[in-house]
C-alpha positions, -999 to +999 in steps of 0.1 A: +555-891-180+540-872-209+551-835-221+524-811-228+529-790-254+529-753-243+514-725-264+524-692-265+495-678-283+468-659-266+433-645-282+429-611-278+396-601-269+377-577-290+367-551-261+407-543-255+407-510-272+375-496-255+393-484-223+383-454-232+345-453-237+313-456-215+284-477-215+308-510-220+323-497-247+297-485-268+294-453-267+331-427-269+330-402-238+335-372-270+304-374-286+283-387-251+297-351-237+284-337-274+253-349-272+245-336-234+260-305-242+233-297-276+202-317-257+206-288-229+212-263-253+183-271-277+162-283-249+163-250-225+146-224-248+118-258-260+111-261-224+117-225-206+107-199-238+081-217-258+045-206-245+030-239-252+009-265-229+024-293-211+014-317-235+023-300-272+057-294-248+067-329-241+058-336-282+080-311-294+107-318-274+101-359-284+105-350-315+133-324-319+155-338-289+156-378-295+169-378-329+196-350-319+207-370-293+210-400-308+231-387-338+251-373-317+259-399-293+260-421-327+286-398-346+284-399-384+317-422-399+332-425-370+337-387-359+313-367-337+291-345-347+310-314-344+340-329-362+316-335-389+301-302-394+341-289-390+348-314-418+321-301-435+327-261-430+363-265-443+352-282-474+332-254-483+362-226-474+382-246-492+366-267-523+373-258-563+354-263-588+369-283-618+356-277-654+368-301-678+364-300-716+346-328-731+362-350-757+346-344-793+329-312-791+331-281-810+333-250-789+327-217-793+360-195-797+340-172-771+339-196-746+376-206-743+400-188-718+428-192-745+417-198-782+447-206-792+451-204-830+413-208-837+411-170-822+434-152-835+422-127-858+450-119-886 
């Protein structure tokens, strides 16, 4: 009789961390939720407020609602779209700005904070 070798190793398929999304794993319920949320609440004042015809309606709301939808479903580097902006919003509460002298020029005694000895007046 022959002995089969037994292997202990398994492939692990690519799909085994999307437990968590919809459409098969494409799309993560956050930013699907995101996305219906601003599509209702952009799409409500395009379709109840705006005096327009049927028509110029269905055009406008083409063109404003798609691409909102689909960045928001998409996400932008791998966070939704209100993480983003919140990324963004913190930046800007909390950046500094960096001034660094260059390397080889002369400046003015006015413009530095502390002269040092070129200042000093004796």
């Amino acid at each position: 009789m022959e002995e089969k070798e037994f292997s202990n190793v398994y492939a692990i398929p690519a799909n085994y961390t999307d437990s968590g999304k919809l459409l098969g794993g494409m799309v993560e319920t956050r930013n699907a939720i995101e996305a219906v949320f601003l599509v209702i609440l952009l799409g409500y004042p395009e379709l109840m407020w705006i005096p327009m015809t049927t028509t110029i309606r269905i055009v406008v709301m083409t063109v404003t609602l798609i691409p909102l939808a689909v960045v928001a479903v998409m996400g932008i580097d791998g966070d939704s779209l209100l993480q983003y902006l919140g990324h963004i919003v913190s930046f800007w509460f909390s950046r500094r700005k960096l001034h660094f002298r260059r390397i080889g020029y002369k400046y003015d005694p006015k413009q530095l904070k502390n002269p040092g000895k070129q200042g000093k007046k004796k």
